[in-house]
Every structure is written in structure tokens, then in C-alpha cells.
N, C-alpha and C positions, 0 to 999 in steps of 0.2 A: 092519791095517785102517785105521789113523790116519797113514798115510804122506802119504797126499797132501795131507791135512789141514795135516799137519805143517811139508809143505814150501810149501804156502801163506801159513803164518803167518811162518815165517822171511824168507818172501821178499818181501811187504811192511812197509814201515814204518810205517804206518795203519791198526790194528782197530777198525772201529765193530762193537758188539756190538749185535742186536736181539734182541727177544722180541714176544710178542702183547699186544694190550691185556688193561687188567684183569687184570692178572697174578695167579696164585697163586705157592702156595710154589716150584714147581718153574722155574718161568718165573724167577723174581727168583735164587733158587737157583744157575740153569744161567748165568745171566747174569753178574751178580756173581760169580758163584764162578770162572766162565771168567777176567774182568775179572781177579781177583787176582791166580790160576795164571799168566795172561802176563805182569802185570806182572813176577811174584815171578821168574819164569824167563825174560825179554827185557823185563829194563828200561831195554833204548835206545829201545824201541818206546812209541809211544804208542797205548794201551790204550782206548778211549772206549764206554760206556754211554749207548743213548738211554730214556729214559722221564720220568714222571710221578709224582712222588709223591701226589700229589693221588687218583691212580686205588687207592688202598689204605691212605689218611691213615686210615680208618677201621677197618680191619683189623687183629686181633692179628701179623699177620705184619709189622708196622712197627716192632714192639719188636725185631726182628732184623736188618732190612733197614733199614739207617740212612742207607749211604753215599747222594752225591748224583748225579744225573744231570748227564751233559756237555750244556754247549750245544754242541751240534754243527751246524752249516754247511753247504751245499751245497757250498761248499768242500774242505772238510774229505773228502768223500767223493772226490776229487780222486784218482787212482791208490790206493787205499783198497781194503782187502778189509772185505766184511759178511758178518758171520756170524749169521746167525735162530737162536735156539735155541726148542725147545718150541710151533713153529708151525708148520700142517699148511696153512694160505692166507693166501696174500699178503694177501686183504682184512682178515687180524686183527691184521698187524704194528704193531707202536708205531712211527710213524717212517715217514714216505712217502716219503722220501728214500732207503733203501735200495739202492736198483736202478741209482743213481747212481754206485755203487762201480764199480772196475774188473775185481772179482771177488766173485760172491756164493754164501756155502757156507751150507748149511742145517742145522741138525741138528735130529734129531727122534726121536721114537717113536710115533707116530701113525702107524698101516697106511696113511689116505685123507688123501687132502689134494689140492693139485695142483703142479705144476711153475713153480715164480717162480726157480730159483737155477741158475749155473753145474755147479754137481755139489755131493753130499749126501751122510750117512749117516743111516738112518731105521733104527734096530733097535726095531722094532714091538713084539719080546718084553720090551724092557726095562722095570723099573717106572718110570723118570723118564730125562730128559733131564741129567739130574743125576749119577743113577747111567752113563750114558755118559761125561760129560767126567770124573769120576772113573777109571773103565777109563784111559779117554787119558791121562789124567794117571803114571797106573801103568806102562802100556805103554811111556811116552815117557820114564820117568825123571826127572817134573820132579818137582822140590823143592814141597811142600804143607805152608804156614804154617795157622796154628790159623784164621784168618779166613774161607780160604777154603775149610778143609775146614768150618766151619760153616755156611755155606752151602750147599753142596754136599750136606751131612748136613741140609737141611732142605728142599732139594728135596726128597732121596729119602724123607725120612718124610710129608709130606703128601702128596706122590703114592701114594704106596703104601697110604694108607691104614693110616700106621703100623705097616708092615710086615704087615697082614692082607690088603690084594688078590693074584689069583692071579698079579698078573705079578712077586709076587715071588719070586726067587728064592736060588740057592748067591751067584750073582755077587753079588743085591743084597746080600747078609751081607758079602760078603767085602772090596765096595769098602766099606761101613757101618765095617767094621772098620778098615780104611786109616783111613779121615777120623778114628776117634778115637784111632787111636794120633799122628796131626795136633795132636791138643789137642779136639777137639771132644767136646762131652758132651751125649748122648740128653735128660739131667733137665734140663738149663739151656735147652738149644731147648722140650722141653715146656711147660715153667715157661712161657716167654714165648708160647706159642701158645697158651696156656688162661689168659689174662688176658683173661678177657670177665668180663662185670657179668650182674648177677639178670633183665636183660631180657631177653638172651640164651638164659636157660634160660627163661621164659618161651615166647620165639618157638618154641623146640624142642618144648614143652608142647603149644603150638596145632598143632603138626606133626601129632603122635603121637597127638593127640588126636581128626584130623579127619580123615589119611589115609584110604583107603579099599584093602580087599582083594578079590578076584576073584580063586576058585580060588589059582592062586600067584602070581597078581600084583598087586603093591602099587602103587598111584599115589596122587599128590596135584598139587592144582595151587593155590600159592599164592595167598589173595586180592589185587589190585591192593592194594600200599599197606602191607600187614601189616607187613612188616619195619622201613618206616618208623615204625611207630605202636610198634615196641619201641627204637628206636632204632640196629637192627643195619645196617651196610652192607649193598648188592647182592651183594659179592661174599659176603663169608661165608654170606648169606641162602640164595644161589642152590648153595653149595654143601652143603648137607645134605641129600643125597640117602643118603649114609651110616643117616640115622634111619630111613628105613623100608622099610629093607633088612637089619635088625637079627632078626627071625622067622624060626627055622629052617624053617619051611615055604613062607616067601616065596624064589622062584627069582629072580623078575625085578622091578626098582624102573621105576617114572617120572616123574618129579620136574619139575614148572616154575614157573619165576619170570618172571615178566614185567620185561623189559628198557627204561626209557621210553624211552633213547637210539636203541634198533635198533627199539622198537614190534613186539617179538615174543614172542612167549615160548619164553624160552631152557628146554631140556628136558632132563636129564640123563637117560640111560638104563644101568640096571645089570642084568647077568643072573650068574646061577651054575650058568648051564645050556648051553644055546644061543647063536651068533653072534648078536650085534642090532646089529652095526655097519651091514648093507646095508640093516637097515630104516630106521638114523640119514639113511646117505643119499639114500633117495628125499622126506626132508624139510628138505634142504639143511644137513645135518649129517654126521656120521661120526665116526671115532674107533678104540679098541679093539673088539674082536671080542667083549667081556665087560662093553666100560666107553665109551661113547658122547654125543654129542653131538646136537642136533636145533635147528630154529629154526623155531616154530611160527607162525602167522597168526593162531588163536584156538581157541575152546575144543572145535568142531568136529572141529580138525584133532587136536586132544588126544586126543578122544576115539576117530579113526578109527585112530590109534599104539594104543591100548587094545587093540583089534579086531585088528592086526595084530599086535602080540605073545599077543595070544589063540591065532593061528593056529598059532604055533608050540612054543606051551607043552604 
């Protein structure tokens, strides 16, 4: 399955690695972790990372994700292969420069998305982009130092939802297991992801305290400003869709955070039931078949998503 892949990376002497803005764990994860794997196994080649630390300064996932981004060049993308990890459209890449390569490989796990790369692997079932270059990594024989299986190993836990979403699987265990016989350790990744401060449970308080339930679906829609007012980043803010999806009688979550950069409000959509990925996309989102994305106009449109996961609950 990673042949062609394979014979890509051998064949250039220049990987610019991408991801999507705003990274979470699996994006930084799949990135970096790629990043080390080539170096550790084609270290004639030069390996390059484009991002921002700035976009996750504020985030527990920065106790982990230390290394620094390349300045990288228009140059630089000069007979260059680009490899996207963990991104389903072109418009959410870190790095516009991309497309400049002279060969661009995509990977992903997102079912939707659209077509920006020369050719792809997209395993829609897998729980992270993470747990794929892992596989590769096994398939291909390469040598995996403790660095990069920790990365790797912490894509796949925050994607997964700490191994409790349905896209996990035998595979996700099995590559989990690689990474730590690697050197990596479940309790030291944790440890560093649950260093947040009493604000933080706070902001979780006002969540759980003000959601709202309909038959079996759970929605909330955060007020402009709230996360700021406890201190917490956007990105962590916007990811707690996990809380009120927690009621064994709630099937389906809908979750949104208002974005000031894009002036939408970004919408998480989670079900344990039904597809809601094609409802994701007739509101310029998509995603998993269970685990979705949307990008809202106002409260309106919030509410008219209510109405259409009504329909099929």
C-alpha cells in the first residue's frame, strides 16, 4: 500500500513536510513524527517542517511538541516532494507554498475533502494520520527511535479520543504497541497533556452547566469571548465537544466556537448513531461518518443543523 509512497521519498532529495492550520495532536504528531522517521532512516536527505508555534503556544500539546519549524523558501520547494499530512483542503494548509513542489503526496483520514495533490493515501477507517505513518513505518522496515514514536503515540491518542472513539481499532492497538516497545510511554504523553490550570476546569463547568439537550441530542454554542475570559486557547476551547457527548443517552453532540480569524463559528459534530458527515458538508464542512466538521455563518444556521440532525435521530 506504501510503495509508491516509498519510492517517492527515496527518489527525492527535498521533503517539505505540511499539515493544516491550528494544529492538534494528530497534525503535529503525523508531521513531526514523519520528520524524525525520514531523518532517522535517510539521513542524506534533507527532512523540512513548515509551521508556527505561535498557533499552539497556548496549548498543553506544546509540553510535547518542542522541536522548531524550518524556514523554508520558495526555493527550497525547487524539485522538492510535499507531503500534507492530516488535511482534507487545500484552504487549511499551513504553508501556501506547497503546490510549488515538484511532487505533492497527501495523506490523510478524512472520507471529504478535495483534490490539491499529485496522488494520495486517505484510510477514512483509520483513527489518526498518526496511526497510518506508524503502519508505514512497520510495513517499510524502518528503524523507530523513542522521539518519534512519541509523537506518533500522541497523535494517535488525542485523535482517538484516548482510544474511546469508534475508529478505533485491532490496528490502532497494535501500531500503539510498536511505538512503545520504541521507548514511548502512555503516562509521560498524559502527564503532559493534562497540565492545564483551575481555569480550565472552570471553562468545562460553564460547558456542562449550560449545554442544552433535545431528545438525544446534545448541543451548545459557546458565548463570543468565554474562553478568553478563563484564560484557555481557541484551540483547546473549541475542542471539547468530547463533554457533552459524555450521557449515555445522548447519540449525537453539536458543539461551536466562534473563530474571530475565519468570523464563523467553527462546529464540531459527533454522533454514536447515524452518518453526519453529509450533513457536515452542505455547511462547508465534512469529515468522519461519526466524527465531523462544519463552518457556520451565525446562530441561525446553528440552529437549522439542530433541525437537521433532528431529522435523522
Amino acid at each position: 500500500m506504501y510503495k509508491e509512497l516509498l519510492k517517492l521519498i527515496k527518489k527525492y532529495n527535498t521533503i517539505i513536510i505540511h499539515r493544516h492550520q491550528k494544529p492538534d495532536g494528530d497534525a503535529l504528531g503525523a508531521q513531526f513524527g514523519l520528520q524524525k522517521l525520514l531523518q532517522l532512516n535517510f539521513p542524506e536527505k534533507e527532512i523540512l517542517v513548515v509551521g508556527d508555534r505561535k498557533e499552539f503556544e497556548s496549548n498543553p500539546i506544546k509540553n510535547i511538541f518542542k522541536d522548531k519549524f524550518d524556514n523554508v523558501s520558495e526555493e527550497d520547494y525547487e524539485g522538492a516532494l510535499s507531503i500534507v499530512v492530516d488535511t482534507a483542503n487545500a484552504e487549511r494548509i499551513k504553508g501556501i507554498n506547497f503546490f510549488r513542489a515538484d511532487f505533492v503526496y497527501k495523506i490523510d483520514h478524512h472520507s471529504s475533502g478535495e483534490p490539491f495533490s499529485n496522488a494520495e493515501i486517505i484510510l477514512d477507517k483509520y483513527s489518526s494520520v498518526s496511526e497510518i505513518i506508524s503502519e508505514m513505518a512497520d510495513e517499510c522496515n524502518w528503524e523507530i527511535d523513542k522521539k518519534a514514536a512519541e509523537y506518533l503515540l500522541t497523535g494517535m491518542i488525542t485523535d482517538s479520543g484516548r482510544f474511546m472513539f469508534n475508529s478505533v481499532s485491532e490496528n490502532t492497538f497494535y501500531q500503539a504497541s510498536l511505538l512503545t516497545s520504541a521507548g514511548a510511554k502512555t503516562s509521560k504523553i498524559a502527564g503532559l497533556l493534562n497540565d492545564k490550570n483551575a481555569n480550565f476546569l472552570r471553562l468545562q463547568g460553564e460547558i456542562l452547566k449550560k449545554f442544552k439537550v433535545s431528545n438525544n441530542i446534545a448541543f451548545y454554542m459557546m458565548p463570543k469571548g468565554l474562553h478568553k475570559k478563563y484564560g484557555v486557547d481557541y484551540n483547546t476551547a473549541s475542542a471539547l465537544v468530547y463533554l457533552i457527548m459524555g450521557a449515555k443517552e445522548i447519540k449525537y453532540g453539536i458543539y461551536a466556537t466562534y473563530n474571530e480569524e475565519d468570523n464563523v463559528w467553527r462546529t464540531s459534530l459527533r454522533s454514536k448513531a447515524r452518518d453526519i458527515n453529509k450533513i457536515a458538508e452542505n455547511h462547508n464542512g465534512g469529515g468522519h461518518k461519526l466524527a465531523s466538521g462544519a463552518k457556520l455563518k451565525n446562530k441561525k444556521e446553528f440552529n437549522e443543523l439542530i433541525n437537521e440532525i433532528k431529522e435523522i435521530a
